[in-house]
C-alpha positions in Angstrom: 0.0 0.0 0.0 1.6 3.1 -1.0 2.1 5.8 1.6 -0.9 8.6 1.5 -0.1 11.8 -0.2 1.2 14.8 2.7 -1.3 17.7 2.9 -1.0 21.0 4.9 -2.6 20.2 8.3 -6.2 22.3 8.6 -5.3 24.6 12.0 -1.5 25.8 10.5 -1.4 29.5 9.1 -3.8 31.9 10.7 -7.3 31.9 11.8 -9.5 33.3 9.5 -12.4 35.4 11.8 -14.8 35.2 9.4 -15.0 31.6 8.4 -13.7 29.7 11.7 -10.6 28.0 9.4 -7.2 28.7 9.2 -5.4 29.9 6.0 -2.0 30.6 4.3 -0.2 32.8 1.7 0.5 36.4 2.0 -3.3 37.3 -0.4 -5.3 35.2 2.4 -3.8 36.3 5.7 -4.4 39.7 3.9 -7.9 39.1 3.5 -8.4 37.4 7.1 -6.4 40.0 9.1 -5.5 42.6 6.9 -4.5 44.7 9.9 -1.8 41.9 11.1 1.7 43.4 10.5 3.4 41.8 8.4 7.2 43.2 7.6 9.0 46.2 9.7 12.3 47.5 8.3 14.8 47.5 10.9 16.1 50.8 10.5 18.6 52.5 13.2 18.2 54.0 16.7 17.6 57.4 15.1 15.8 56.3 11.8 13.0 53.6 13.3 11.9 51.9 9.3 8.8 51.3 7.9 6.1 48.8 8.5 3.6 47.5 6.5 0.1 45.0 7.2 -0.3 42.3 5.4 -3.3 44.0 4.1 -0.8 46.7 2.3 1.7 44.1 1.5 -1.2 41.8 -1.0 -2.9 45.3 -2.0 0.5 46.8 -3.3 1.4 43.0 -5.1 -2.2 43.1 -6.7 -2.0 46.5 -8.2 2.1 45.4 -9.4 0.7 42.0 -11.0 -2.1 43.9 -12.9 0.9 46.1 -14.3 2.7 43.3 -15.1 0.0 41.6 -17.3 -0.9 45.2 -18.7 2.6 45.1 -19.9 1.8 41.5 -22.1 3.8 39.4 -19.3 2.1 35.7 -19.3 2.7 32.4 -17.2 6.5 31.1 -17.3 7.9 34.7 -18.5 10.6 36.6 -16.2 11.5 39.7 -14.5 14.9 40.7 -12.7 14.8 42.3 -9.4 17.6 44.6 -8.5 17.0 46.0 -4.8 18.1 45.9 -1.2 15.9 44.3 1.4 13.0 46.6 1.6 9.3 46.4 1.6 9.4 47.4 -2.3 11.2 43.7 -2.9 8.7 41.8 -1.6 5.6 43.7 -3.2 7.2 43.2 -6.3 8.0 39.2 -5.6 4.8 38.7 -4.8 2.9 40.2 -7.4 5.3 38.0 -10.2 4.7 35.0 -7.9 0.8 35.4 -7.7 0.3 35.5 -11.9 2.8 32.8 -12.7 5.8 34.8 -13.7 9.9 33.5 -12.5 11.5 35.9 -10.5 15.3 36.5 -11.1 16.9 38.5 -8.1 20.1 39.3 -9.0 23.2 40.1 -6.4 23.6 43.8 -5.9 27.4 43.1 -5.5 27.4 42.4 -9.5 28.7 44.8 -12.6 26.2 45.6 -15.1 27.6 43.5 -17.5 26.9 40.9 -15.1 23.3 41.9 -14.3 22.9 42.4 -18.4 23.6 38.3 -18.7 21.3 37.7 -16.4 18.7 39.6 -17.7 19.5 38.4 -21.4 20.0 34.5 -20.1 16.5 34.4 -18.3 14.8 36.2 -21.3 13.6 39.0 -19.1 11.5 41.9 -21.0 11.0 43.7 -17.6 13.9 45.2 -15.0 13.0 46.4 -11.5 15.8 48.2 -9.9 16.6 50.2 -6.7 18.1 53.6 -7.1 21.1 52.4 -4.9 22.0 50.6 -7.9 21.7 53.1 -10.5 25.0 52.8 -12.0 24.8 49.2 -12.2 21.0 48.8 -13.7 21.4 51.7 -16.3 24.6 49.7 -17.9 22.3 46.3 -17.4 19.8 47.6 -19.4 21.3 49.3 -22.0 23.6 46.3 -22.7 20.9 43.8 -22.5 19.0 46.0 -25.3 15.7 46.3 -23.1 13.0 49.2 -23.8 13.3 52.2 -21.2 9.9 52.3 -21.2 10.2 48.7 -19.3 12.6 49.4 -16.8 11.3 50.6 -13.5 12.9 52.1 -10.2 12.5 52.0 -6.8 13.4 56.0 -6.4 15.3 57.6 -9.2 17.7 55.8 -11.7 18.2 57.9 -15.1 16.4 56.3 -18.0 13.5 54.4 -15.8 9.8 55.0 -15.0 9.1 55.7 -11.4 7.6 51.8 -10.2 4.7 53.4 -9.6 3.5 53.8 -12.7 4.0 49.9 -13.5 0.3 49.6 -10.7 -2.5 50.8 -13.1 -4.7 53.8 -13.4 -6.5 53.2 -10.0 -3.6 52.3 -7.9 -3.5 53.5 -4.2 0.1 54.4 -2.9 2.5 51.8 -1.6 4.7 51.1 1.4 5.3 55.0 2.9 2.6 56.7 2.2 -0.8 57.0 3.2 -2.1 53.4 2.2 -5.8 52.6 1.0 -8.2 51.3 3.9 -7.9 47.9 5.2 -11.4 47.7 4.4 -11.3 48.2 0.5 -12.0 44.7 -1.6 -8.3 44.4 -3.4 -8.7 43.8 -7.1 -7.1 40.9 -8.1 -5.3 40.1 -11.4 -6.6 37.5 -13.7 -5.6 34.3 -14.3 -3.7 34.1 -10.7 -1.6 31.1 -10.6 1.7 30.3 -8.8 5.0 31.4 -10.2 8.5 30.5 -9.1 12.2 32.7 -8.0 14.6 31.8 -10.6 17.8 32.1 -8.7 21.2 31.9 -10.0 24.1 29.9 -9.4 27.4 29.4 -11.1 28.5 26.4 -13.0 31.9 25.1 -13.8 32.1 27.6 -16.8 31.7 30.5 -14.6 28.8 32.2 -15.9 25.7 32.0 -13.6 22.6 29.8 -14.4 19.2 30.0 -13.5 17.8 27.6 -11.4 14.6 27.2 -13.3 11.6 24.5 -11.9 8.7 23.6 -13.7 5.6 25.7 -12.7 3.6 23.3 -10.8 -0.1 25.4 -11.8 -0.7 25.3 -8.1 -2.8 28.1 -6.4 -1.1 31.2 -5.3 -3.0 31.2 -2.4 -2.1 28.0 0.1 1.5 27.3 1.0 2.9 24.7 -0.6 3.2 21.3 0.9 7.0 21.1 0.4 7.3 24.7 2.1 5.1 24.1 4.9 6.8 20.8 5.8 9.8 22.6 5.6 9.5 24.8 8.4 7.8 21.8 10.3 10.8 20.0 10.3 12.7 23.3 12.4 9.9 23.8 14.3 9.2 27.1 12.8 5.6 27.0 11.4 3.6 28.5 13.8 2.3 31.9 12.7 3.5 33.3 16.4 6.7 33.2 15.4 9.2 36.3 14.1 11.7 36.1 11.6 14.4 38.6 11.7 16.7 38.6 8.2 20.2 39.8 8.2 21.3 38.8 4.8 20.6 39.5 1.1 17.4 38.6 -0.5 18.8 37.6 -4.0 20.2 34.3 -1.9 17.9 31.1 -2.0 17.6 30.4 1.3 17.1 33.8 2.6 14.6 34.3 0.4 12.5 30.9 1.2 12.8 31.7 5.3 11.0 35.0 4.5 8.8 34.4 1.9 7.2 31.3 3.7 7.9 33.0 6.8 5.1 35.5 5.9 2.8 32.6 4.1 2.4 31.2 7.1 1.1 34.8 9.2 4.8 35.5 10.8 5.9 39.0 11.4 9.6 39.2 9.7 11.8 41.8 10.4 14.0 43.0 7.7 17.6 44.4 7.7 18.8 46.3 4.9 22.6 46.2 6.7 23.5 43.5 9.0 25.5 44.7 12.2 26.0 42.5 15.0 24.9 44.7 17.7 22.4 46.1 15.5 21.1 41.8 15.2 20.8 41.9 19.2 19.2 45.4 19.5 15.9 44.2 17.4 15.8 40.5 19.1 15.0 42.4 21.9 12.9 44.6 20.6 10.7 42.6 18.3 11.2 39.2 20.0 12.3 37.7 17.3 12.3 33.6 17.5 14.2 32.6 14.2 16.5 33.8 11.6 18.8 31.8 9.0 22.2 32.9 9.7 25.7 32.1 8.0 29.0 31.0 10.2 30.5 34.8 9.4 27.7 36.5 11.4 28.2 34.0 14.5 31.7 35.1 14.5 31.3 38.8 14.2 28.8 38.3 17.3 31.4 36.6 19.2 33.6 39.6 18.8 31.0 41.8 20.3 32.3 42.9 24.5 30.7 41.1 26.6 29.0 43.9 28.1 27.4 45.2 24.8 26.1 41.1 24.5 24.6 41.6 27.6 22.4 44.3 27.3 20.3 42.9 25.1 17.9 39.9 25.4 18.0 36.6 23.5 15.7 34.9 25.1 12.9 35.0 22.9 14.8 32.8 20.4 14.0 29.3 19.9 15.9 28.3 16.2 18.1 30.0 14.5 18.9 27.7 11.0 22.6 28.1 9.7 24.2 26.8 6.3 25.8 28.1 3.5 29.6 27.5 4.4 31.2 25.3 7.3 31.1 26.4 10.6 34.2 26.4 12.5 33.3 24.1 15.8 35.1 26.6 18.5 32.5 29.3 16.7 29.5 26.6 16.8 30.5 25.4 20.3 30.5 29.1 21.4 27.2 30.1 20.6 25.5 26.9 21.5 27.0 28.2 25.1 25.8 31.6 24.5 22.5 30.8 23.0 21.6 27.6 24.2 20.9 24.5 21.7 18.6 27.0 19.4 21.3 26.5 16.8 20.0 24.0 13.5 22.3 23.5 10.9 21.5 22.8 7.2 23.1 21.4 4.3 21.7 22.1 1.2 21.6 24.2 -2.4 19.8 26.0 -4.9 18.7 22.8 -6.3 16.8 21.6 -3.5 16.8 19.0 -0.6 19.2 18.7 2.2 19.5 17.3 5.5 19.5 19.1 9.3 20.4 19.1 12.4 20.0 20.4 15.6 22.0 21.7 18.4 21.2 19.2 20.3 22.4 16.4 18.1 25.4 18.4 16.9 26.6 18.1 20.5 26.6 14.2 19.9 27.9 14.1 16.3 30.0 17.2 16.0 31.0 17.9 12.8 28.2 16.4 11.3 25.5 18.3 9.0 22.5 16.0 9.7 20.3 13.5 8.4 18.3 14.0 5.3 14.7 15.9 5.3 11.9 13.6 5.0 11.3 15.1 1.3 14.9 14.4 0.4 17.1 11.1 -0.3 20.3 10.7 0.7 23.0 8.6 -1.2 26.6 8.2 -1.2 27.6 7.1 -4.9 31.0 6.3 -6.5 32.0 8.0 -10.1 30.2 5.3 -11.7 27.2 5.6 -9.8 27.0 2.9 -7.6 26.0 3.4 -3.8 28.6 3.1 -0.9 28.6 1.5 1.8 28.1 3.1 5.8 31.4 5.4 6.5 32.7 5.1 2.9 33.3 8.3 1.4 32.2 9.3 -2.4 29.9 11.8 -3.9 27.0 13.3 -2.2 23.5 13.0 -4.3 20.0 13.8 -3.4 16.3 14.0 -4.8 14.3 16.2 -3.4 10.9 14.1 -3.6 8.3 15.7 -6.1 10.9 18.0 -7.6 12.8 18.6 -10.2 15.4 21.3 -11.7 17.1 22.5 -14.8 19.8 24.8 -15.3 18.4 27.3 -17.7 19.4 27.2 -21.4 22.1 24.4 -20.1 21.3 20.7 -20.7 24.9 19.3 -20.4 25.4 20.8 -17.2 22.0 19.6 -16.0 22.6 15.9 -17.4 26.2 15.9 -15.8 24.9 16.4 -12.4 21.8 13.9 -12.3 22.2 10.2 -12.0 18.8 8.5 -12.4 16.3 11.2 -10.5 19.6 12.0 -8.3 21.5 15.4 -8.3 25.2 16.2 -6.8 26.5 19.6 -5.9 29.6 18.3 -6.5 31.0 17.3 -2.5 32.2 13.9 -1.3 31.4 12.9 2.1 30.3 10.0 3.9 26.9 8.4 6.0 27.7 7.3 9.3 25.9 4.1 11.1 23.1 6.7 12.1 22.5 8.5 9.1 24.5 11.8 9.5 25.9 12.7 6.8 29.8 14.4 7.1 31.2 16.2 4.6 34.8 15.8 3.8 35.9 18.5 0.7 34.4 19.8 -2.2 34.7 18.3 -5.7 34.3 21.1 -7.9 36.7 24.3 -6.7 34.2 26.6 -5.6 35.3 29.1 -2.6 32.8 29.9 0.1 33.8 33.2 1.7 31.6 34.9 4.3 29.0 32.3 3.4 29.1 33.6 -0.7 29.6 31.1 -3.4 32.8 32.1 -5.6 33.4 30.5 -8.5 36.8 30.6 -9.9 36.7 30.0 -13.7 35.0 33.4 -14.1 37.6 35.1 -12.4 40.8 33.0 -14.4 38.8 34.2 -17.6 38.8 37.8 -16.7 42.2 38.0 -15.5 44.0 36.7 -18.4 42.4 39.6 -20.6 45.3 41.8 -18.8 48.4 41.7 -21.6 50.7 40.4 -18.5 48.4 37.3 -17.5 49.7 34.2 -19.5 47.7 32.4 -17.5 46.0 32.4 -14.3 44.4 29.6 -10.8 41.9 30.9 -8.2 41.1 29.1 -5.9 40.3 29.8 -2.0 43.0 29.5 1.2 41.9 29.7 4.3 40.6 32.6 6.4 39.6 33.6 10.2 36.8 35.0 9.9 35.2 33.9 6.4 36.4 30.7 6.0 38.2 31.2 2.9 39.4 33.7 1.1 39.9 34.2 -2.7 43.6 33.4 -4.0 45.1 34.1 -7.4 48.0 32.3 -8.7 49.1 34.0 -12.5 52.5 32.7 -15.3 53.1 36.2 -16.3 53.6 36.6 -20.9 56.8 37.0 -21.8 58.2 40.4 -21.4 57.0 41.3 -17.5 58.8 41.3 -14.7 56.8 40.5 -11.0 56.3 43.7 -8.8 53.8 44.9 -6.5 52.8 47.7 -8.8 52.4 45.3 -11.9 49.8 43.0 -9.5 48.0 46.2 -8.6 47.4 46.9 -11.7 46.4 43.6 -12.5 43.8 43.7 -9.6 42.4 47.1 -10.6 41.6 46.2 -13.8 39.9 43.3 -12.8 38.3 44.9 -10.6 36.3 46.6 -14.0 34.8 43.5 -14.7 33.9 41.1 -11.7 32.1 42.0 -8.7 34.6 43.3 -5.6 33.4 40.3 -3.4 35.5 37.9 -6.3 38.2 40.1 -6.4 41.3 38.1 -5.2 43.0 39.6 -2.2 47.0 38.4 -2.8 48.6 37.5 -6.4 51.6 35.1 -6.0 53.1 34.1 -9.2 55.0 31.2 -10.8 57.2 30.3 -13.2 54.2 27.8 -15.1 50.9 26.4 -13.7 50.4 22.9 -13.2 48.4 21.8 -16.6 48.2 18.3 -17.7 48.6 17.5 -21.4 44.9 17.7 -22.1 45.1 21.2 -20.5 43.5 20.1 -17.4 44.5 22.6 -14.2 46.3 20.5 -11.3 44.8 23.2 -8.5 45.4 20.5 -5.7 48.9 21.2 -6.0 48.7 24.8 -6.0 46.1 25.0 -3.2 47.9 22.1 -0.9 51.0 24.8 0.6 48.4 27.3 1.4 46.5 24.8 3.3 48.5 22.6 5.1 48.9 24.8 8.1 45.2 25.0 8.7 45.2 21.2 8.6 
């Protein structure tokens, strides 16, 4: 007998006072309690930021959708987001997400040529960008040949329409300014059905690709099962709950902790720049209960006196999830004894599944990033495929049950990482007699730094177009604070002599073309790279000297 199909359980979300039943998604909660707040911006001491109901929130995504579909946008079509974590973000996610459109957040940290790929890769007709990013967005747009009169800011970038003129004629005003009543029917767009974030993520060419899943037709208006399920499994679904977020939207898992955060009636708090003490100053405030964090952002709290930790309290937390890089154990152990055991650690990627565990367990299996979800298998596989035994280490796979991915425009790369209906982000590990699964290295040579993914062909690319650049390795060596840092290794052409002035100038006109977060901090350089006869790059043997003493 096969095992019954999961559904969202009848009582989770919030209570809906007219009919007696519960219900999720920002467009219900906003029609059940449009009052309830919804997001506050976390602003400074002197500067307290906005707030907006959930009411506001669903009106200003409604009128934003209608734009949209005045413009000729249609299920499975994309825009590009361009904007700092701010009320504007989400009312513009949510009104793609309601009328079946992908949603392409690019990283602020990106050039313009970098932002124009993505908005010509993704086949985006329609660019949303924050005035902070002006410089950036106006080269995006012009290079990826889109129509001014389809570009829209948040503020003022030279060459766009205000956004407000993307709502139509009988739009009310959005988030900071006098709002229509709570009371007002919203009008809703037509043919509402759910769309999808199309997030992107490097590949072993360096250029970015779109994470792009088949829309499932599902109604914008119920969380999904996968999402609520989700948050079950950290103990985070109940709509009492309040989610503070530190980091940048345009990462995956930021994004899904707010955006089902909010689904499911939770009040998030947003921060536009994280600060440690800042972090502590609006737990306290807000009582927050849960945030997804990165390693870096434990450490810089560490570093805070312990009289400025202990002004504020904590003790309205009861998970805060963690991924995205390695944590250091000392840094783990530290906060587990400042905290308590609210710490759950995740490993997974843009491609789904993954596997958890908590602070409690850690403490028994240190070193250990969990068992799979109950949505996800789990298999240790050699090159050809075959699964490994208990405490044998090989390639990590998973399926994420129900789901599938594609990297956009990019069938070789999406063929390469699936074996049957199983995917690899390319680590090796191993499965203890328990199920915890420990990782042991990457297999592709991507660099986490500060919890960012860094992928180093991009950078080799750019950094032989400089005449003295014969050839070039990046690769990351390790780091304090961010885990790893991003190293550059260069053969110089015939004709140029190694000096500090000659790598500076190397770096600055890099610098041109990549975002600063890639930029390598140190050049050393060699007489000739390690390349095998087929041309293959031996980095092991570059990166082994500037590792061994962190062994």
């Amino acid at each position: 007998m096969s095992a019954p199909t999961p559904t969202v359980p009848a009582d989770a979300g919030v209570l809906d006072p007219r009919t007696g039943k519960h219900v999720t998604s920002v467009y219900r909660i906003a029609e059940a309690q449009p009052d309830r707040p919804a997001v506050i911006e976390g602003g400074s001491d002197d500067a307290p930021g906005r707030r907006v109901t959930f009411g506001e929130l669903a009106g200003a995504a409604h009128r934003y959708a209608r734009g949209l579909q005045e413009l000729g946008l249609r299920t499975g079509d994309c825009i590009v987001l361009l904007a700092p974590n701010s009320i504007e973000f989400l009312e513009v996610y949510y009104a793609a997400l309601e009328i079946g459109l992908y949603v392409a957040p690019a990283n602020w940290h990106l050039t313009g040529p970098e932002v124009a790929y993505i908005l010509d890769n993704s086949g985006s007709t329609v660019f949303i960008a924050d005035e902070r990013f002006a410089d950036v967005a106006t080269v995006a747009a012009r290079e990826a040949g889109l129509d001014p009169a389809r570009c829209y800011a948040v503020g003022e970038v030279p060459g766009f329409r205000p956004l407000a003129e993307l709502a139509p004629g009988d739009s009310a005003p959005g988030a900071g300014s006098e709002a229509s009543s709570s009371s007002d029917t919203p009008v809703l767009p037509t043919d509402r059905t759910l769309g999808a974030p199309m997030l992107y993520t490097s590949g072993t060419t360096g250029r970015p690709k779109g994470v792009r899943r088949p829309l499932t037709g599902a109604s914008p208006d119920q969380v999904t099962v996968p999402n609520y399920y989700f948050f079950a499994s950290f103990n985070i679904h109940a709509p009492d709950n309040v989610h503070i977020c530190g980091s940048p939207l345009y990462h995956t898992a930021v994004l899904n902790f707010v955006t089902i955060s909010l689904n499911l009636g939770q009040l998030v708090v947003l921060m536009d720049k994280w600060t440690p003490e800042q972090m502590l100053r609006l737990i306290d405030e807000h009582g927050v209960t849960q945030s997804h964090m990165v390693p870096t952002q434990f450490s810089r709290l560490l570093e805070l006196p312990e009289d400025v930790r202990a002004k504020y309290d904590v003790s309205s937390l009861r998970t805060i999830v963690h991924g995205a890089a390695p944590c250091p154990q000392h840094v783990k152990q530290a906060m587990l004894d400042w905290w308590g055991p609210v710490l759950t650690e995740y490993y997974a990627g843009t491609e789904g599944g993954g596997c958890t565990i908590t602070g409690e367990e850690w403490l028994r299996k240190p070193g250990s990033v969990g068992r799979p979800w109950k949505t996800t298998t789990l298999k240790i596989l050699d090159d050809d495929g075959n699964e490994l035994p208990v405490g044998e280490v090989g390639n990590v796979y998973l399926q994420m049950h129900g789901s599938q991915f594609e990297y956009h425009q990019d069938a070789e790369k999406t063929a390469k990482t699936y074996v049957g209906e199983m995917f690899t982000m390319g680590d090796i590990g191993y499965v203890d007699e328990d199920g915890y699964l420990f990782l042991r290295d990457r297999k592709n040579d991507m660099i986490i730094s500060g919890g960012v993914n860094i992928y180093p062909a991009e950078i080799e690319s750019e950094m032989t177009r400089h005449p003295a650049v014969r050839d070039a390795a990046v690769f990351g060596i390790p780091h304090t604070d961010w885990g790893e840092e991003v190293k550059a290794v260069i053969e110089l052409a015939e004709g140029f002599e190694e000096s500090e002035e000659l790598k500076s100038e190397i770096l600055a006109d890099l610098s041109g073309r990549v975002a600063k977060f890639k930029l390598p901090r140190t050049i050393d350089v060699v007489d000739a790279l390690p390349r095998q006869a087929n041309g293959k790059l031996v980095k092991r043997t570059l990166k082994e000297p500037y590792w061994a003493d962190a062994r």
